[in-house]
N, C-alpha and C positions, 0 to 999 in steps of 0.2 A: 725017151729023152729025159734026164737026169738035170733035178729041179734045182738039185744042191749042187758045188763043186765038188771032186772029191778034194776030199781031207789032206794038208798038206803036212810034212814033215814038221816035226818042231825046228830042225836044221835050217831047211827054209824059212819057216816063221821065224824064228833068230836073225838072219841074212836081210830077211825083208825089213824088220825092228830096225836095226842098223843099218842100214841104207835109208830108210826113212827119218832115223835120228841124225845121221850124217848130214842132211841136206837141212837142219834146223838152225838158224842163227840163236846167239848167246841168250839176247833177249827173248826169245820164246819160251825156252827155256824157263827161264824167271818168272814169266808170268802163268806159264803152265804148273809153276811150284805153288806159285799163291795160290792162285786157282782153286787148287788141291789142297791145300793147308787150310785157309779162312775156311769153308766150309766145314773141313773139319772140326777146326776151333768149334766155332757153333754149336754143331751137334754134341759135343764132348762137355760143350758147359751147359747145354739144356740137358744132359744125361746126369751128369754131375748133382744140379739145382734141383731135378726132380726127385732126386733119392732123398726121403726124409725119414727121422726117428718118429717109430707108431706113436702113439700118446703114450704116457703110464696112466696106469690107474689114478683115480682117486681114490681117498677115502671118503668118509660121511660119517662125523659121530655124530650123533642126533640123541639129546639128552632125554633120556626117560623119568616120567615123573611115577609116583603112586597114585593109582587111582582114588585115593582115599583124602588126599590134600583138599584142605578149604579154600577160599575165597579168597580169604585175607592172605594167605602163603601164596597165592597165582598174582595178583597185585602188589605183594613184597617182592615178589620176583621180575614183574614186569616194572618196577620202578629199577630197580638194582639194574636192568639189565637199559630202560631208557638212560638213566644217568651213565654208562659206558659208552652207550650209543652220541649222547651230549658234548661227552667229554671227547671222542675222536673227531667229531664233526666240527667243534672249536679247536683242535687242532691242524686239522685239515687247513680250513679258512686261516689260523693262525700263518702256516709253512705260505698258501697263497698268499696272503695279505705283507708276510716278507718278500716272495717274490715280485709285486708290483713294486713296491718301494725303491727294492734293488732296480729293476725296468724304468720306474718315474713315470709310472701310469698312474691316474687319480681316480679314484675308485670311489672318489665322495661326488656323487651327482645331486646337480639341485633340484 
């Protein structure tokens, strides 16, 4: 006794397709399209979103000093280099402190 059918013509399988699509109103149709489509959509825009550019490299310059420099040359250097630090951090707060203005947020607390 034979668990499977046997195997039918693709002839037949055509014949059956079309007599089975025969008998379907216009509407099923339609909704059998979306059906098929919306999933699609989906899967095509989560395949799309997940493809991304690897990183590029960095760089790193990282300044070498002489190991032979004094005290006073490490403290000339680390004021020169707080005074840049000074100077971007009041500007920072400068570009903020236009931004509130423009907004009409009060930024003077008592």
């Amino acid at each position: 006794m034979a668990v499977f059918p046997r195997p039918s013509s693709p002839r037949v399988l055509l014949a059956d397709l079309r007599n089975f699509l025969a008998t379907r109103q216009k509407h099923q149709f339609l909704f059998a399209t979306i059906s098929i489509v919306i999933p699609a959509l989906l899967i095509t825009g989560f395949y799309v979103d997940s493809r991304i550019d690897p990183p590029k490299p960095e760089m790193y310059f990282i300044p070498s000093w002489p190991a032979t420099r004094s005290d006073a040359e490490i403290i000339a250097q680390q004021k020169i280099d707080q005074a840049k630090k000074d100077k971007m951090l009041a500007e920072k707060q400068a570009a903020y402190q236009r931004l509130a203005d423009q907004l009409g947020i009060d930024t003077k607390s008592k």
